[in-house]
N, C-alpha and C positions, 0 to 999 in steps of 0.2 A: 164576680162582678158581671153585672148580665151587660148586654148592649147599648140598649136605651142611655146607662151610667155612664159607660164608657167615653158614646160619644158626647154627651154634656158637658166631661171632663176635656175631651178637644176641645170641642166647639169655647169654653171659658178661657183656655187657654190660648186659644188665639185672639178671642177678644182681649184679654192679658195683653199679651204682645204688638196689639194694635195702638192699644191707649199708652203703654210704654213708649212706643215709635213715634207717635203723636207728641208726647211730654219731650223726649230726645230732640225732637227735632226744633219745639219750642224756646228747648234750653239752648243747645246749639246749634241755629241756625235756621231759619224757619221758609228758605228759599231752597226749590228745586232746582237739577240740572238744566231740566230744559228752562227754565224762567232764568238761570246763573248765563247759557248760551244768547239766550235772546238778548240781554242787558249788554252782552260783551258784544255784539253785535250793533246793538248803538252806543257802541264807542265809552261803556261805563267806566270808570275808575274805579280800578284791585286796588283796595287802602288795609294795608296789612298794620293794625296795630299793637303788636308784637315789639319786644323793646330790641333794638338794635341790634347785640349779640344774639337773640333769637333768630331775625331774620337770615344774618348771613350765614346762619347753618341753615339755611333752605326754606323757599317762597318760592310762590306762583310766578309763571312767568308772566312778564310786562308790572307787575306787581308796586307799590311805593310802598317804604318803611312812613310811617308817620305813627312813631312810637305813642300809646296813650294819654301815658304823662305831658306830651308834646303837643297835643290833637287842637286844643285852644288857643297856644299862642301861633299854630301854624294851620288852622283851617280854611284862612286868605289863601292857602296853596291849592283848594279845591274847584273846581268848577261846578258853578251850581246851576249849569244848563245841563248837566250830565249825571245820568245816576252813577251811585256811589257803592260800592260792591266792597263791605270790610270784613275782614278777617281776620284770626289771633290763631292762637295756640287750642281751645276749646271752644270756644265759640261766647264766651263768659267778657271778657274784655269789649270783642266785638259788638256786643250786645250793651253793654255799658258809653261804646261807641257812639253807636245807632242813635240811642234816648239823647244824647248830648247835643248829636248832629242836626235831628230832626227837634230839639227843644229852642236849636240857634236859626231856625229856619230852613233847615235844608228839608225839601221834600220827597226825593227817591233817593229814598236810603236804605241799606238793603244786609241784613248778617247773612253770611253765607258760613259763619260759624268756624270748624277749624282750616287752617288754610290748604288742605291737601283737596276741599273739594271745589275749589276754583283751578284748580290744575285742567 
């Protein structure tokens, strides 16, 4: 395998691993640290919607359970002068969240995907 090959084979391969990271982050959760810091810094809301026994095996701290199944008959519990920062188990729920919240009006709404990275 001469060199030229070689490095073609890198170079795809990390194009690979880029659009993979891209697609991952799509799926669960499509906000960064620093944008997860800045939100929590204007006073956002962690909405963990993870079902009840989930949560209390371990959440982010300052965090609220407002189970999925739950999200509609209790999203009067939100403030919608404040973004909203949700989180699950994969970032799947939370994303189902999102579309629901932002379908009922809410406009900084935000997956941060599984909940270990609002920690």
């Amino acid at each position: 395998m001469n060199l030229a090959r070689l490095l073609t084979y890198v170079a795809m391969a990390f194009l690979a691993l880029f659009v993979l990271r891209r697609i991952l982050m799509m799926v669960r959760g499509g906000i960064n640290v620093n944008d997860l810091t800045e939100l929590k810094t204007k006073g956002a809301q962690v909405i963990d919607v993870r079902t009840t026994i989930e949560f209390s095996g371990g959440a982010a701290p300052g965090s609220r359970n407002i189970p999925l199944d739950q999200l509609s008959q209790r999203m009067n519990e939100l403030d919608r002068s404040k973004p909203i920062i949700l989180c699950c188990a994969s970032g799947a729920r939370s994303a189902s969240a999102q579309r629901f919240l932002q379908q009922a009006g809410f406009t900084e709404v935000f997956n941060a995907g599984p909940w270990q990275r609002v920690v």
